[in-house]
N, C-alpha and C positions, 0 to 999 in steps of 0.2 A: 504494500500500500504506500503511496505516496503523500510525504510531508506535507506540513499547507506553504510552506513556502516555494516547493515545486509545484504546486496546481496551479497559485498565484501566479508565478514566475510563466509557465505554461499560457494563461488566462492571456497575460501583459504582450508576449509574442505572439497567440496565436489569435485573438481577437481584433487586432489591431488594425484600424478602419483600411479597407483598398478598395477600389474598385473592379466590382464584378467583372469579371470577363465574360463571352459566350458559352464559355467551359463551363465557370461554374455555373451558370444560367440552365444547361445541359445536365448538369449534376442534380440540381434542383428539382430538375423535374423529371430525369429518370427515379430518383426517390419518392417522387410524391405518388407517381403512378403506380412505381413496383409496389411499394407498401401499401397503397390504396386498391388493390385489389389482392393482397394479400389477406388478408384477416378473414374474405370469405373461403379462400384456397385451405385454411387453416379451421373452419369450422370444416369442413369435408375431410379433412387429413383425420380429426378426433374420435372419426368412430370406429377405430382399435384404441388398444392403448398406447396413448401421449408418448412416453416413452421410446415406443417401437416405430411409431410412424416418426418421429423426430431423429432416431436413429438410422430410418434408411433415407433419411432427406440431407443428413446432414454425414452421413457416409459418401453420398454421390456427390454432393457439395464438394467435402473435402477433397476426394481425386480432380474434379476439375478445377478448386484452386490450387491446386498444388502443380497444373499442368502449366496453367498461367503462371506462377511463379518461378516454375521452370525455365518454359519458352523465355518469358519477359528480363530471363537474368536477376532474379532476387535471390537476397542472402537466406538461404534454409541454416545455416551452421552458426547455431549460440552457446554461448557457456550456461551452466544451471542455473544462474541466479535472474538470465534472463525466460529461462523455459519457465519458473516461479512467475512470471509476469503472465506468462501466455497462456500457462493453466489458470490465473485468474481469469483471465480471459473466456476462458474456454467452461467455465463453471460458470459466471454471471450472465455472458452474453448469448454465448452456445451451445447452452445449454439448461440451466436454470431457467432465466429468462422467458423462453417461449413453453419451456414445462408447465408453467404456473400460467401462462395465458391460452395452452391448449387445454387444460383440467377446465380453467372458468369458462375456455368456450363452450362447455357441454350445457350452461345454464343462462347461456348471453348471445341475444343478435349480434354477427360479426362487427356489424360498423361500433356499436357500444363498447367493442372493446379496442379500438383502434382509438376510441375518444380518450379511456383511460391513458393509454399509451401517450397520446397530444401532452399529458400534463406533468411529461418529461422535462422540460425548461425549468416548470417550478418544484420538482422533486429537487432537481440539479440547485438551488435557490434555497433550500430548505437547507441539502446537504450539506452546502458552503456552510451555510451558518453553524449547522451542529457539531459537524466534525470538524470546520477549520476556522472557527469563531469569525468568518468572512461579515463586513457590514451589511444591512440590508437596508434600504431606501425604504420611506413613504409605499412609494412606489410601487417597488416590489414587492412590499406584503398586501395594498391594494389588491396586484396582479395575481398574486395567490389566493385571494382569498374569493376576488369572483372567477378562478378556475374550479378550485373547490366548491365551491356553491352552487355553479353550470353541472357538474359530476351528478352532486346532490339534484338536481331539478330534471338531469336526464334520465337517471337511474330511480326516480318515484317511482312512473307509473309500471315500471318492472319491480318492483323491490316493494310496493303498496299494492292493498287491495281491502279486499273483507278479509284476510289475513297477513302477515309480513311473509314476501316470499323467503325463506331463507336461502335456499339453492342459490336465487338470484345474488342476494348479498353475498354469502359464501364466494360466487364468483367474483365478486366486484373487487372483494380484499385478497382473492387469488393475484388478479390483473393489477392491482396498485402493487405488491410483494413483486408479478414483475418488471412491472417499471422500477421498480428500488432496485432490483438486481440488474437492470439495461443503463441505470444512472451512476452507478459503481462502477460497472463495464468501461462506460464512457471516462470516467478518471484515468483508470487503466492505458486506457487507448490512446490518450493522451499523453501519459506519460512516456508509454512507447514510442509515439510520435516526437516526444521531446528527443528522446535518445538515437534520432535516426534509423529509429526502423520502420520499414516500409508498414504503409499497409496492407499489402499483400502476401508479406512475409508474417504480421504477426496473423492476418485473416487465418493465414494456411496452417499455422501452429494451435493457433487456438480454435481453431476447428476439428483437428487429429484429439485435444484432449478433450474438448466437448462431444463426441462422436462417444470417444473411451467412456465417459461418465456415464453417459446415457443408456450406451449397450450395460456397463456392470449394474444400474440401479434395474433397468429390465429383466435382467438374467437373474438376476437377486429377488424379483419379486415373481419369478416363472412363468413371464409371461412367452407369450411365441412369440416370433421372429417373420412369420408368416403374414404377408401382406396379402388384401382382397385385391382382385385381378378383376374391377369394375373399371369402369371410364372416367367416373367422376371421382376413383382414390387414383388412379394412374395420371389422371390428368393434372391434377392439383397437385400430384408429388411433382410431376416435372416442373411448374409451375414454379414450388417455392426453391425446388432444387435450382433451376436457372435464376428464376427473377429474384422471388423472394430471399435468395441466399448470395447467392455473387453478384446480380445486377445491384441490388440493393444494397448489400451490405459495402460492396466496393464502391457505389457512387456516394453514399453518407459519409463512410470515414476517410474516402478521400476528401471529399468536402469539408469535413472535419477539420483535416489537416492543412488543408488550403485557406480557407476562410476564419475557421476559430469554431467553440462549440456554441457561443451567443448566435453567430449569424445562421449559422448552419443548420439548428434549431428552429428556425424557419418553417421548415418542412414538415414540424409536426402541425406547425399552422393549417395545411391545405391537404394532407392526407386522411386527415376524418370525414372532411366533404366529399371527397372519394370514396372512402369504403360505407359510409351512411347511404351514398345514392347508388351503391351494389346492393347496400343489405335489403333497399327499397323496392328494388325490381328485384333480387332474385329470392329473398325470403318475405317477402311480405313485410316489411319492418312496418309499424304504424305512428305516424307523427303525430303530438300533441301538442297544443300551444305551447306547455309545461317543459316537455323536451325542446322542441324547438326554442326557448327564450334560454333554457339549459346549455345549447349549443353556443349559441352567442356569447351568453357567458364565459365559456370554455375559451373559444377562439378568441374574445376580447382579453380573455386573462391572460393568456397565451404571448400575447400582440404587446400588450404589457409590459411583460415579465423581458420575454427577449427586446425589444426597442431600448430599455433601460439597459439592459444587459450589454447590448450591441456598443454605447456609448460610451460603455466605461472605459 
């Protein structure tokens, strides 16, 4: 884990205002679209278990970034104390991470949990503060607090009725547990970043030990190995195995490393209004004034958090 004077110090060089180019304009929005249609590829992936379908997503994954990193001449060869780096890696991002958002998807319309995700900027917001006594603005607890409160007004009319759903809740606090483990990730990645290693290089390491984690917590709990040979699990695995796992993951933490994690954080802006108008046409999602004013919230908090962030 990384001091708070290397996050800082990290924040001070990598946020530091430049102007966009077409690249990262490009960057941008291969992220916004891979992950906005990923959250319903990931409600379909859920019906084996979590584990096992995560494990052969992130199996096929790992060999084609490892091909890329080949072909492209990246350094594969570290000493142990940085592999300790890429297994964090490889446990928060690659595998914890979407564990805990494939379990809540079994009680959550996809796009609802794409929205938990968005409130990444102010988990990041919160962390600074608890773990590296970083200050926080007006501002940004403002921007926190009508993120939190959009969360609250989306997640009523699922989570309220003539009884509390629980299931529903139970997922909500699976999907926030992953975002805590994608916002630890992101330190991580960072600091790798700091130390000049590629992101393609740590992608490819911490994907071999998130793979490793995932098969032992499976094999550990007996489950099979056996994927269904349907259309819509075949389809969605290649899915997140291309998009949702290289296209994605290689255009955010390159973006990351280009731009800073204020500006780059962006993205969680415009990938919910993507995966909401999936979960609209292909699950039935049903909008309520309640949610809808919820949503705004969310993205207004969002909008917030990073603008402030982007300035400092």
């Amino acid at each position: 884990m990384a001091h708070a004077s290397d996050i800082q110090s990290i924040a001070t060089i990598s946020d530091r205002p430049q102007t966009l180019s077409m690249f990262d304009y490009g960057l941008y929005g291969a992220t916004v679209f891979a992950w906005g249609f990923s959250w319903y590829a990931l409600k379909l992936q859920a019906v084996i278990t979590p584990e096992i379908a995560l494990f052969w997503r992130f199996l096929f994954a790992t060999m084609l970034m490892w091909g890329w990193a080949v072909v492209g001449g990246h350094k594969l060869v570290f000493p142990l104390r940085t592999h300790l780096r890429f297994l964090a890696l490889g446990l928060l991002i690659f595998s914890t991470n979407f564990l805990l958002f494939y379990h809540g998807s079994r009680a959550l319309p996809s796009g609802l949990l794409s929205v938990v995700f968005s409130l990444a900027s102010i988990f990041n917001i919160v962390l600074g503060f608890v773990l590296f006594k970083q200050r926080v603005s007006r501002a940004l607890v403002v921007g926190a607090i009508c993120g939190f409160s959009g969360i609250c007004l989306m997640f009523y009319p699922e989570i309220s009725g003539g009884t509390w759903n629980v299931s529903a809740l139970w997922g909500l606090g699976l999907c926030a547990l992953g975002t805590l483990c994608f916002c630890l990730g992101n330190i991580v990645s960072a600091r790798a970043t700091a130390k000049n290693i590629s992101v393609i290089s740590a992608s490819a390491w911490g994907m071999v030990y998130g793979t490793i984690l995932l098969g032992i917590n499976g094999y550990a709990q007996g489950a099979s190995f056996q994927i269904p040979y349907t259309p819509e699990f075949i389809l969605s695995l290649l899915y997140m195995v291309f998009i949702g796992s290289i296209v994605a993951f290689g255009a955010y933490l390159t973006l990351l490393g280009r731009i800073g994690s204020a500006r780059a954080g962006y993205a969680t802006v415009m990938f919910p209004v993507v995966a909401l108008a999936v979960s609209t046409v292909m699950e039935g999602y049903t909008w309520t004034l309640t949610a809808l004013i919820g949503l705004l919230f969310v993205l207004g908090g969002n909008w917030i958090v990073l603008s402030r962030s982007a300035k400092k």
